[in-house]
DOFIFI-689265 format. One line per 8 residues: number of its first residue (from 1); their letters; for each residue x, y, z of C-alpha. Coordinates in steps of 0.25 Angstrom, whole numbers, plus 5000, padded with zeros to 4 digits. Layout:
BEGIN
NUM) a) X Y Z; ...
This chain:
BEGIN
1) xxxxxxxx) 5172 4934 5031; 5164 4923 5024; 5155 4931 5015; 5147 4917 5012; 5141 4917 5022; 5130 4930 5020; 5119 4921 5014; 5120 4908 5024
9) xxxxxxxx) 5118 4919 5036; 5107 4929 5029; 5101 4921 5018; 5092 4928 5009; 5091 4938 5016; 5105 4944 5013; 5102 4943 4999; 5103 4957 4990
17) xxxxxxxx) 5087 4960 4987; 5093 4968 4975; 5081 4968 4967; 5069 4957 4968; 5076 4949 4957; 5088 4947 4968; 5077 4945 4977; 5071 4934 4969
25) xxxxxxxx) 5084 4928 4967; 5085 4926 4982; 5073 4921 4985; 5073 4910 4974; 5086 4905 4982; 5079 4902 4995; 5067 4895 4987; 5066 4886 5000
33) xxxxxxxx) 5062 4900 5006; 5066 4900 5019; 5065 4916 5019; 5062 4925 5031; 5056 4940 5031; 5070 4948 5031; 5073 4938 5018; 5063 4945 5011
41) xxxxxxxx) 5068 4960 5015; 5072 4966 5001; 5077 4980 5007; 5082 4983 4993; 5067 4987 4991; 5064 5002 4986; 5079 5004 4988; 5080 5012 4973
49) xxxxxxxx) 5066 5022 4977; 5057 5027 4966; 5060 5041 4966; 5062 5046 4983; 5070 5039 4994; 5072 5024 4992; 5072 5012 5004; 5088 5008 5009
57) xxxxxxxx) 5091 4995 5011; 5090 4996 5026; 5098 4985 5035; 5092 4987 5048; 5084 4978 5059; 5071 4984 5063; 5069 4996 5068; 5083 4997 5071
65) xxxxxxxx) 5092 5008 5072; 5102 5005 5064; 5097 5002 5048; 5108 5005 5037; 5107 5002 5023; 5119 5003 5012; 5123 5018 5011; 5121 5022 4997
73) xxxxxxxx) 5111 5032 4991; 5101 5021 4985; 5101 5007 4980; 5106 5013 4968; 5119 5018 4974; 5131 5012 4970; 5140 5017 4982; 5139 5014 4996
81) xxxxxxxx) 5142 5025 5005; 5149 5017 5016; 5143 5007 5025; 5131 5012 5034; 5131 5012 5048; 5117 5017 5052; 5107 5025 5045; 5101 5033 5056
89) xxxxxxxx) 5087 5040 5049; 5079 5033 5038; 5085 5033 5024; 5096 5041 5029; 5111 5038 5027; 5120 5030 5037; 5128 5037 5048; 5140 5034 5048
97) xxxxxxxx) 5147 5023 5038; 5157 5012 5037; 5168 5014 5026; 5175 4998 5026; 5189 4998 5015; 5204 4996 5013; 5210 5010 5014; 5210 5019 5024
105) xxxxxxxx) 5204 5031 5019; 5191 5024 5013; 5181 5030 5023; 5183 5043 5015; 5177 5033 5004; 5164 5033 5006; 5157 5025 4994; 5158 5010 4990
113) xxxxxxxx) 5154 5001 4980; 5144 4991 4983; 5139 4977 4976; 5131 4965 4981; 5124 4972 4993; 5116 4962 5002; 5105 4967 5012; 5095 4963 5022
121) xxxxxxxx) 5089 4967 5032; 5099 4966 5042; 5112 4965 5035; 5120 4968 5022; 5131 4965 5014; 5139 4973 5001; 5152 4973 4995; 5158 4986 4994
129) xxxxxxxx) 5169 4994 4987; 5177 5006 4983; 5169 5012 4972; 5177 5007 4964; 5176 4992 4967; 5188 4991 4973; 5191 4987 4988; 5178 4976 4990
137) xxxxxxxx) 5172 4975 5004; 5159 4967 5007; 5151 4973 5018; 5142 4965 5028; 5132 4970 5039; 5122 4967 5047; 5113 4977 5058; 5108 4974 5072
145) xxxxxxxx) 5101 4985 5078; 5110 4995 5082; 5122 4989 5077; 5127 4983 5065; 5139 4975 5061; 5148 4976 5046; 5156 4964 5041; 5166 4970 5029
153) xxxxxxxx) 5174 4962 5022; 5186 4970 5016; 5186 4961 5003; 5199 4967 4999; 5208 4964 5010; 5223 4961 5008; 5237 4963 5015; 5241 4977 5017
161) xxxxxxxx) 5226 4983 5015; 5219 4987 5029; 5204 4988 5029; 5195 4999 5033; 5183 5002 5040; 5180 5017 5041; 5169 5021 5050; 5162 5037 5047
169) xxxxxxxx) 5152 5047 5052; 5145 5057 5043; 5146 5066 5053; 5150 5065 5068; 5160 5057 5074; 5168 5045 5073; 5178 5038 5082; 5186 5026 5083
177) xxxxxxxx) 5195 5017 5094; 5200 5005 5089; 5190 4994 5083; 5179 5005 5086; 5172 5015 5081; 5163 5024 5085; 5156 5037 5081; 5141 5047 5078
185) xxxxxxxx) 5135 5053 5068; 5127 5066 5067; 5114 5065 5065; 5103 5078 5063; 5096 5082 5076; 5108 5079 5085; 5108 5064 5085; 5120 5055 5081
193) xxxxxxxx) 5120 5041 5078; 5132 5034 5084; 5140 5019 5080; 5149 5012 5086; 5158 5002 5078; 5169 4990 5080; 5175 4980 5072; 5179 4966 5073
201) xxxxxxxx) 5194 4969 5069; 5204 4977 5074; 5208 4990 5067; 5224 4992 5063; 5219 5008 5064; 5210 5015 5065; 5207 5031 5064; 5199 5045 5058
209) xxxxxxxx) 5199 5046 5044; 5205 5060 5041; 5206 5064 5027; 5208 5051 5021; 5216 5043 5032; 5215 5038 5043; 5221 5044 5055; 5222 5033 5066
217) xxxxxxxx) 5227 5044 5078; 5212 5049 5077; 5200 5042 5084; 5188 5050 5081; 5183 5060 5071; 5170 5070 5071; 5163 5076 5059; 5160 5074 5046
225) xxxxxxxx) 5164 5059 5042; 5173 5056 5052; 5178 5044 5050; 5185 5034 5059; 5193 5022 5052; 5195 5007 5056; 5208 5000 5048; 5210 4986 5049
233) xxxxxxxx) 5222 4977 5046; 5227 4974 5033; 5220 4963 5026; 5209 4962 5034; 5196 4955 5028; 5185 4959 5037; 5180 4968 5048; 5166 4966 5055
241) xxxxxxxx) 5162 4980 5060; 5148 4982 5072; 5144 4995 5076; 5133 5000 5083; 5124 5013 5081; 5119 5021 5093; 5111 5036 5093; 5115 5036 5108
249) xxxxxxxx) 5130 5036 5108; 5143 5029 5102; 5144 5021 5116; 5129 5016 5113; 5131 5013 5100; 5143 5003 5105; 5133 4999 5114; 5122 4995 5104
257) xxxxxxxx) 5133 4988 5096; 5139 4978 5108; 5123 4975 5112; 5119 4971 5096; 5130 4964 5088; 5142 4957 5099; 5152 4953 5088; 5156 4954 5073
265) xxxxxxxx) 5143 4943 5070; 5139 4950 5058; 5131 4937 5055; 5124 4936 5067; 5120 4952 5067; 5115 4949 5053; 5107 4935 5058; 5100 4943 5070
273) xxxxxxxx) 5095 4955 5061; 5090 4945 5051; 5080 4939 5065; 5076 4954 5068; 5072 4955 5053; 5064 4942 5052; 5058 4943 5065; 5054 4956 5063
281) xxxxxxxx) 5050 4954 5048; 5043 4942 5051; 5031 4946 5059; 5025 4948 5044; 5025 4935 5039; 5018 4932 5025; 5016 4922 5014; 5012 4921 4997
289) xxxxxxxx) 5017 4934 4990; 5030 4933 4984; 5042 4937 4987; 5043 4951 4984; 5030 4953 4988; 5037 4945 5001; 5050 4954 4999; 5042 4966 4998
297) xxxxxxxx) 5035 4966 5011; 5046 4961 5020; 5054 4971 5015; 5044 4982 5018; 5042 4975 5032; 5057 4978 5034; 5056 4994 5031; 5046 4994 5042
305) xxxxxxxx) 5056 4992 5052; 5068 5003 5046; 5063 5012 5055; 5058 5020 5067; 5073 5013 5072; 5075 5011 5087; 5085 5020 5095; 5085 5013 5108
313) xxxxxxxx) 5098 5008 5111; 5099 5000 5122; 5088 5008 5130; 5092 5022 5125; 5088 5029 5113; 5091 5043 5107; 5083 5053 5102; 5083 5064 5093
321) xxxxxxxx) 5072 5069 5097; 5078 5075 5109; 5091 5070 5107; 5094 5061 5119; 5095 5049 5123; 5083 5043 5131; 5079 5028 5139; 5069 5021 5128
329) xxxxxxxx) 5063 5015 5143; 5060 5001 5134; 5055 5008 5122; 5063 5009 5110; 5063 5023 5103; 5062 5023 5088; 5064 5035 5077; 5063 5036 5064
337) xxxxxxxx) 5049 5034 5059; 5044 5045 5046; 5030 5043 5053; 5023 5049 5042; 5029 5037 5033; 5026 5026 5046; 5013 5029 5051; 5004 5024 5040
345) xxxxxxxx) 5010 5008 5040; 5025 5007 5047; 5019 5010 5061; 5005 5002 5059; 5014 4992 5054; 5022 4988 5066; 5011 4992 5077; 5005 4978 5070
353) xxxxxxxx) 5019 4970 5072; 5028 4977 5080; 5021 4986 5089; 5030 4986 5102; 5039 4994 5091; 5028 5004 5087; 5023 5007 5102; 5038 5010 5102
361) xxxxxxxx) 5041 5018 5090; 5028 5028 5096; 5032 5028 5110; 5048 5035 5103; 5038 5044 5096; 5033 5050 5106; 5045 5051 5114; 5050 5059 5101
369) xxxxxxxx) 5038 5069 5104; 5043 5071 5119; 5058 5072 5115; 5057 5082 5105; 5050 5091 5116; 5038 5094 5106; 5029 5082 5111; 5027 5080 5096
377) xxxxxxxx) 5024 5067 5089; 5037 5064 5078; 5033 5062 5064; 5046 5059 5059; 5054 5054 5069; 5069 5049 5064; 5083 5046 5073; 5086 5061 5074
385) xxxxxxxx) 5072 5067 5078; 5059 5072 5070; 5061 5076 5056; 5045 5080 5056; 5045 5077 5043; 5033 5073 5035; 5021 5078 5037; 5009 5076 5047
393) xxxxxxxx) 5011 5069 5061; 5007 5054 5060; 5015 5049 5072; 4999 5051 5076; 4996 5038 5067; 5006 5029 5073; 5003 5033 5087; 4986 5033 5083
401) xxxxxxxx) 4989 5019 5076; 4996 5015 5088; 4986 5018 5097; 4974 5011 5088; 4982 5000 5088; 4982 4996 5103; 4998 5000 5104; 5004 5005 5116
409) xxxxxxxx) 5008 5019 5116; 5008 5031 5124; 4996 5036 5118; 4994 5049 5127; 5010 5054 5123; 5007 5049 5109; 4993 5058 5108; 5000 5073 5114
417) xxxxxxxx) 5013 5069 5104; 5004 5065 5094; 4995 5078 5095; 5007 5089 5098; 5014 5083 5085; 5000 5088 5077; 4996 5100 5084; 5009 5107 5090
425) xxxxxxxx) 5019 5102 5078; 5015 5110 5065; 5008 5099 5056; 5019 5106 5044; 5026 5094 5037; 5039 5092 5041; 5040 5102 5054; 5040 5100 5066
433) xxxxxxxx) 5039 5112 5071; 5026 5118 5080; 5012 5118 5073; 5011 5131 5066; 5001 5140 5056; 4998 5126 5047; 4993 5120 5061; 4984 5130 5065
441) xxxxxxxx) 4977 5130 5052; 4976 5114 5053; 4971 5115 5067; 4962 5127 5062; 4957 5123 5049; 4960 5106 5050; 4970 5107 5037; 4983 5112 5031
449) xxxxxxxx) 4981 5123 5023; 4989 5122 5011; 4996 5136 5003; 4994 5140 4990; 5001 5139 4978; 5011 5149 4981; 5009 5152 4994; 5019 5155 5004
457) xxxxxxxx) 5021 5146 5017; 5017 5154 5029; 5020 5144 5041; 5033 5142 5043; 5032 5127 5050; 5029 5123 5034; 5042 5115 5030; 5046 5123 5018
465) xxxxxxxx) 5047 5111 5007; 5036 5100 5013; 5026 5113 5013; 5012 5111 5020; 5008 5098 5016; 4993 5103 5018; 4984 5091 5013; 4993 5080 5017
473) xxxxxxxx) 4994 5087 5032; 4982 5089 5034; 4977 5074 5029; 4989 5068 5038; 4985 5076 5053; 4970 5072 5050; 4976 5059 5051; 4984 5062 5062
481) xxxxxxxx) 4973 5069 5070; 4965 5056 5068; 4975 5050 5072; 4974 5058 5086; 4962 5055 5087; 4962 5041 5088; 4974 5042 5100; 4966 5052 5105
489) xxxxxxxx) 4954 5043 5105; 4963 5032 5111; 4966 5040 5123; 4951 5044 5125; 4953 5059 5119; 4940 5060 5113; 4940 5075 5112; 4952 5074 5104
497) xxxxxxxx) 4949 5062 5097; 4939 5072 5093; 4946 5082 5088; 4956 5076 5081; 4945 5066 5073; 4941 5079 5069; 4955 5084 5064; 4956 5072 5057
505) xxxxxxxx) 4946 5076 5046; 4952 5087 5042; 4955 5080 5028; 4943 5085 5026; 4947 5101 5025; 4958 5097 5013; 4948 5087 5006; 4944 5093 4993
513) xxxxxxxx) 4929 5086 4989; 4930 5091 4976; 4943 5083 4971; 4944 5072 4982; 4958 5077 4986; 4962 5083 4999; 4967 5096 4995; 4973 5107 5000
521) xxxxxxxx) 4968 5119 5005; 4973 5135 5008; 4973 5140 5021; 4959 5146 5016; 4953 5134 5014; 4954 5133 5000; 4960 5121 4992; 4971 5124 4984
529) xxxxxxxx) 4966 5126 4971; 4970 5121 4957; 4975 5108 4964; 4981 5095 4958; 4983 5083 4967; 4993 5076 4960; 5003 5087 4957; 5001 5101 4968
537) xxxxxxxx) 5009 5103 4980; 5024 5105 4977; 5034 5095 4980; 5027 5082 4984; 5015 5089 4986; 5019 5095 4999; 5013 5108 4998; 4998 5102 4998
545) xxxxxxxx) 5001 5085 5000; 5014 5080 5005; 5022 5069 4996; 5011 5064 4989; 5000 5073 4980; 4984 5075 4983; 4981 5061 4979; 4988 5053 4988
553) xxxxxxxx) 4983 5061 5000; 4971 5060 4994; 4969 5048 5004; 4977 5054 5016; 4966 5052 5025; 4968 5038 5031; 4961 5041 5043; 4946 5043 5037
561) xxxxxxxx) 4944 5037 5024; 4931 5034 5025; 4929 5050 5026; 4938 5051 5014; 4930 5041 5006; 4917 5051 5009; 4925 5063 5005; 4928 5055 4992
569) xxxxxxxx) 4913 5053 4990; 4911 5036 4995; 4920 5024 4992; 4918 5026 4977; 4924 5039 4976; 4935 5037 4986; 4940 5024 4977; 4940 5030 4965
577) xxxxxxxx) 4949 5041 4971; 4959 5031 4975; 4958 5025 4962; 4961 5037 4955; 4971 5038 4964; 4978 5026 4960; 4977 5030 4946; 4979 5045 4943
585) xxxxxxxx) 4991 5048 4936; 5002 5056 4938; 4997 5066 4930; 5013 5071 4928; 5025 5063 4924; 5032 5055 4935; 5045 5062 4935; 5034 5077 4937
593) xxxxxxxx) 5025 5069 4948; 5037 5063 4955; 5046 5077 4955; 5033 5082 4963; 5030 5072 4972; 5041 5062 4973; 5035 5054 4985; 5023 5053 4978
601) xxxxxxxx) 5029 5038 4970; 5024 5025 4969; 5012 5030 4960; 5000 5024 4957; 4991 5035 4950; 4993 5046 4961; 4993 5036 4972; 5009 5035 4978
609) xxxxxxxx) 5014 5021 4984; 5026 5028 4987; 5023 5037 4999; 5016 5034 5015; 5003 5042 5011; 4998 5033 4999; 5000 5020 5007; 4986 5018 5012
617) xxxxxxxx) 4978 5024 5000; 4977 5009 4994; 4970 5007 5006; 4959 5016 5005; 4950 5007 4994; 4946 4998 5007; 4939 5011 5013; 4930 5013 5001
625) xxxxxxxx) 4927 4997 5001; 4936 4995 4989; 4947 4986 4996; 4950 4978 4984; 4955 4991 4978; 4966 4992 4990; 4970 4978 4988; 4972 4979 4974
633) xxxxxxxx) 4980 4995 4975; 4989 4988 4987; 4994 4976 4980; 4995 4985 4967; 5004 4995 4976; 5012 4984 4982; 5015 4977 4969; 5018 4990 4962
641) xxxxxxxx) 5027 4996 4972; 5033 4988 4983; 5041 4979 4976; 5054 4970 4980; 5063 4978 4972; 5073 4992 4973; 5062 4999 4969; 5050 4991 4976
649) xxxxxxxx) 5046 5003 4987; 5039 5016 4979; 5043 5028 4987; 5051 5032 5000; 5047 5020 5010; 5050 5028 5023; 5056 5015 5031; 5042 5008 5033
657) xxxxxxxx) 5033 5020 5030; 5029 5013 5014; 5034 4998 5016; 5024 4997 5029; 5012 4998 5019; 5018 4986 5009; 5019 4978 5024; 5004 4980 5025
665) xxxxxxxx) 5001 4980 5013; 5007 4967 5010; 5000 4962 5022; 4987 4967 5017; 4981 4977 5027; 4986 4992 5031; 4986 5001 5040; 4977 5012 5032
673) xxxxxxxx) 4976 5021 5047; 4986 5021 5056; 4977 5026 5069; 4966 5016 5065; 4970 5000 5070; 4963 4995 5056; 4970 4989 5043; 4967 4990 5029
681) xxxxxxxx) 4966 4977 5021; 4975 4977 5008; 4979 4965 5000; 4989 4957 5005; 5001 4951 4997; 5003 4938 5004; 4996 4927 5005; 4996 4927 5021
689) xxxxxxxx) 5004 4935 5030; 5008 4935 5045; 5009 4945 5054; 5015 4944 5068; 5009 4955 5077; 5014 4965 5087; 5005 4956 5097; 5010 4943 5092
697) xxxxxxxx) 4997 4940 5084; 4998 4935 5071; 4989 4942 5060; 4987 4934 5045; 4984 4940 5033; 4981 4929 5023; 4978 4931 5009; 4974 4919 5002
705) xxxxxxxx) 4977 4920 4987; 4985 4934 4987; 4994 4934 4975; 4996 4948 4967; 4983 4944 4959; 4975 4941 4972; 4974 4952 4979; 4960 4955 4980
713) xxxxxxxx) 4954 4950 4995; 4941 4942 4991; 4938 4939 5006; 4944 4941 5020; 4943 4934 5034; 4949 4940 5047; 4952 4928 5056; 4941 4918 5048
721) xxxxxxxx) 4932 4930 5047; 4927 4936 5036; 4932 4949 5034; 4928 4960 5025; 4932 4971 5028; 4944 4979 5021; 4951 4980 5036; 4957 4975 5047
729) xxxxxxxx) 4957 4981 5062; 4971 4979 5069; 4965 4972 5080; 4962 4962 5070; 4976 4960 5066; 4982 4961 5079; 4975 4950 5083; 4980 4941 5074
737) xxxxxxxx) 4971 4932 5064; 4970 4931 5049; 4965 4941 5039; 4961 4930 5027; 4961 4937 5013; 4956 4929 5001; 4962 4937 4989; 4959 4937 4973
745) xxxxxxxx) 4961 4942 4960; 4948 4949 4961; 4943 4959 4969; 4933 4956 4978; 4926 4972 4978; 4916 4966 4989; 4927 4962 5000; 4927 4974 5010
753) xxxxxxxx) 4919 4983 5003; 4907 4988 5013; 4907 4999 5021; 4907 4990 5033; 4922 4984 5026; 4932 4997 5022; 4941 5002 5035; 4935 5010 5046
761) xxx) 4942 5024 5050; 4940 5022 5065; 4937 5010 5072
């Protein structure tokens, strides 16, 4: 094969982003700029991670289900563990993998060296080895949607010297006929993931690996590793492999290979997932800012879409959650969404430009409720059911955003799955089992009770190393409970909507007036008492908080912050609590603080960049009238910690959950309340940005003058209008228009200052 040809066909965009110097280098090559949105896709960002789980160079097109990346343990690995095939949960492991060499009984080889890595998007390419440097390959690839295609050089090749292409299963069964393979995989909760693969030459042999060779009298194998082995004629110089992925059946997975990729193209497979990228990228459009700045929010833009993944397959899907396979009826079903890392920005994020795929990421939801025969909302939906993990029951947000937000749902079924996964599931983190003791307190006395240092745990629904969680459960179903009350409200329930308006105060029982804090409280009403917010609650916090300490939840209360502020004494008190929050220290040594609470990174003072909770807090100066304060926090906390470079992401991104925010953050407005159709104005980064609706209306955001020093808004129009106010409704961004920003050096204290100005809690 003509390996000349990678950069004519790709461009930039199949450059290695190793590091923003690389980067740089790429970009000063194409001065004439002729750039589109997948060339600026670095997915090499955050991939050594600052302490927990880092982001994996995903190849994958949007919310696709098959996404591999190279199969090693982080960027730092200098082994790959074969080739992948598909990675069926998020920032798990590949099922099944493809072991390419030149003897027979490589496939027991499991590991190869590996140098000048290429990846986008939707392709990649390496060179690899034995270990030891010896028998070179190079390694090309590019994915569809349930399919993919390898190009494998077998560098190497001579007279007398077969190649090899070994095809495994980590556990289930392998067969093989011919020029094909096929075979499943185990997964938990009895699903299996199933491929189908062919190649464009045809094997001298072929057979089962058995302890070390290849026995050609066998044509399938089941258990751990089976392996089935293709062998081709001596001297051959190349073999293009296709396969396709199914959770249906092998037959299926054939079938969704024949519909997507029709020969050995590997050019035109790469060509048409570069179109889905752009055209999918491109609905955020933006100039001004430079290039990382450019690099870093397309590159988030991309995590967006790593998952939920759709399972349809030709009009059929498989669930785990009652594992059968059911008619989508037209409506594609999704899975794998950590809601309580989604809700806050990655679902508010697409109702705005991609809401067909939201209203059908909701309606799989709550077919989830009815096929796991509980009616329950799902919280942590992934390919092989429920993993209930997390705490709290925000499926509530998405679904009340959903609603506020004129999309089309089936809001009745939504309320009743949504109510039955609050009341009749325990609201223990992490169960998902029927609501117990903790509940009736919390229905009882409107909060968690939390134990005492060294008492015993009493009900047996409480997961034995997540704890209670007392103070961030109770703050997250106040919102939760607000959140019914809006659907509630939508569907004319006014006694309800009643009701749970009241439930969602119930901050109120944990908040301690004398320190400020919500804190937590005994079954007797009393608050546990001598308390430090920094440091108290075990491992990560979880036997009063829940990842993060006191101070983050300090401001877990996204659905009345206006109530808040009066708790806090008026707008001067409350902004200088969140100043102090920004500035208290540690109060340990990082390597104390961080064994403790290790999801609690991404430090500034006690505040945490790194985890879901924190990323409206920089929003909250705009409710006490102090907005230039959130313009200045937001772009420090974009500068500081989202950068286009290995380590540019500060904490675990959850595959949208984090990198949702930099998108509207970067932007300049954000979602502060999911179940509210408002916006929080930031500070944007570019100059003017574009971005194309789910209606087909056009919104603007143009900032005359942003630069890292000018971010400060002196002045604001909202189409020719003067605006002073430090929000924006979603009806005014659906419709299209402009939101005019004049930035400066300076803060202008006076823009967006009044009472009349800061964000309403209900509209």
């Amino acid at each position: 094969m003509n390996r000349n040809h990678k950069l004519i066909v790709f461009g930039i965009g199949c450059l290695a982003l190793l590091s923003a110097a690389s980067f740089h280098a790429c970009m000063d090559a194409y001065a004439a700029d002729t750039r589109e949105p997948v060339d600026f896709v670095n997915p090499y960002i955050g991939n050594i991670s600052h302490l927990l789980v880092p982001t994996f160079p995903t190849v994958q097109l949007p919310n696709s289900m098959l996404r591999v990346y190279p199969e090693r343990g982080d960027y730092t690995s200098q082994l790959l563990n074969g080739l992948p095939v598909i990675v069926t949960n998020h920032r798990e492991r590949s099922a099944f993998k493809i072991n390419p060499g030149h003897d027979g009984a490589m496939a027991a080889r499991k590991e190869y060296s590996y140098d000048n890595e290429r990846l986008t998007p939707y392709d990649f390419s390496v060179d690899i080895a034995t270990p030891e440097g010896d028998d070179g390959m190079h390694v090309r690839y590019a994915v569809s949607n349930q399919s993919a295609i390898y190009d494998i050089d077998f560098e190497n090749s001579e007279p007398g010297k077969p190649a090899y292409i070994a095809i495994s299963t980590g556990n289930g069964r392998i067969n093989i006929d011919g020029s094909h393979i096929s075979g499943w995989q185990q997964l938990p909760n009895d699903t299996r993931v199933y491929v189908y693969l062919d190649v464009d030459k045809t094997p001298t042999a072929s057979g089962i690996l058995e302890e070390g060779s290849v026995n050609t009298g066998l044509g399938s194998a089941e258990g751990e590793n089976a392996c089935a082995v293709w062998q081709f004629a001596d001297g051959t110089t190349d073999v293009s492999l296709r396969y396709g992925v199914s959770f249906i059946s092998e037959e299926q997975a054939a079938k969704n290979l024949a519909r997507e990729i029709k020969d050995y193209d590997i050019d035109a497979v790469a060509a048409n997932g570069r179109k889905v990228w752009n055209d999918a990228l491109g609905r955020i459009d933006v100039k001004g800012g430079t290039d990382d700045q450019k690099a870093v929010l397309y590159s988030s833009y991309y995590r967006t879409f790593e998952r939920p993944i759709c399972m349809s397959e030709d009009g059929r899907y498989f669930s785990a959650f009652d594992g059968q396979v059911h008619d989508d009826e037209g409506v594609p079903f999704y899975t794998d969404d950590w809601i309580w890392d989604t809700y806050r920005a990655a679902h508010p994020l697409r109702i705005l430009l991609d809401s067909d795929r939201e209203e059908a990421i909701l309606a799989s939801f709550l077919r989830m409720a009815d096929q796991m025969g509980t009616g329950w909302m799902p919280t942590f939906p992934e390919v092989n059911g429920d993993s209930r993990r997390m705490n709290s029951n925000h499926g509530v947000a998405s679904v009340a955003d959903a609603v506020a937000k004129g999309l089309t749902i089936d809001t009745l079924k939504a309320y009743d799955a949504c109510r039955k996964g609050i009341e009749e599931k325990t609201l223990a983190p992490w169960s998902g089992k029927p609501a117990g003791w903790i509940d009736e307190f919390y229905a009882r006395n409107g909060y968690i009770p939390a134990l005492r240092p060294g008492e015993k745990e009493t009900d047996p629904n409480v997961h034995s190393w997540e704890k209670r969680q007392p103070v961030a459960v109770t703050l997250g179903t106040s919102y939760d409970q607000w959140c019914l009350a809006r659907i509630a409200q939508a569907l004319g329930k006014t006694d309800d909507a009643a009701r749970y308006d009241s439930c969602a105060l119930n901050y109120r029982n944990i908040y301690n007036p004398e320190t400020a804090f919500f804190h937590p409280k005994d079954k007797d009403g009393k608050f546990i008492e001598p308390f430090d917010y920094k440091w108290d609650g075990g491992p990560g916090a979880r036997e009063f908080y829940g990842e993060n300490n006191g101070w983050v939840y300090r401001w877990d209360v996204p659905h009345n912050v206006a109530d808040l502020i009066k708790l806090m004494g008026g707008n001067e008190k409350f902004a200088a609590n969140l100043d102090r929050t920004f500035r208290e220290p540690l109060g340990r040594g990082k390597s104390e603080f961080y064994s403790k609470l290790p999801d609690h990174t991404g430090n500034v003072g006690q505040f945490s960049m790194a985890n879901e909770p924190s990323l409206h807090i920089p929003y909250l100066y705009n409710y006490a009238g102090m907005p230039w304060k959130t313009q200045k926090t937001i772009r420090d906390m974009l500068k500081m910690w989202f950068r286009n470079d290995l380590m540019g992401v500060p904490g675990d991104e959850d595959g949208g959950g984090m990198t949702s925010f930099v998108v509207f953050s970067a932007l300049g407005f954000y979602p502060v309340t999911p179940g509210l159709p408002i916006y929080n104005i930031g500070s944007p980064q570019f100059e003017r940005a574009s971005v194309k609706l789910s209606n087909g209306n056009v919104f603007e955001i143009v900032a005359n003058g942003a630069s890292d020093t000018n971010k400060y808004i002196q002045s604001a129009r909202l189409n020719g209008r003067e605006w002073n106010k430090s929000w924006i409704s979603h009806e005014d961004v659906m419709n299209g228009g402009k939101l005019e920003l004049e930035m400066g050096s300076r803060p202008n204290k006076a823009w967006a200052s009044s009472a009349e100005s800061v964000p309403p809690t209900l509209l």
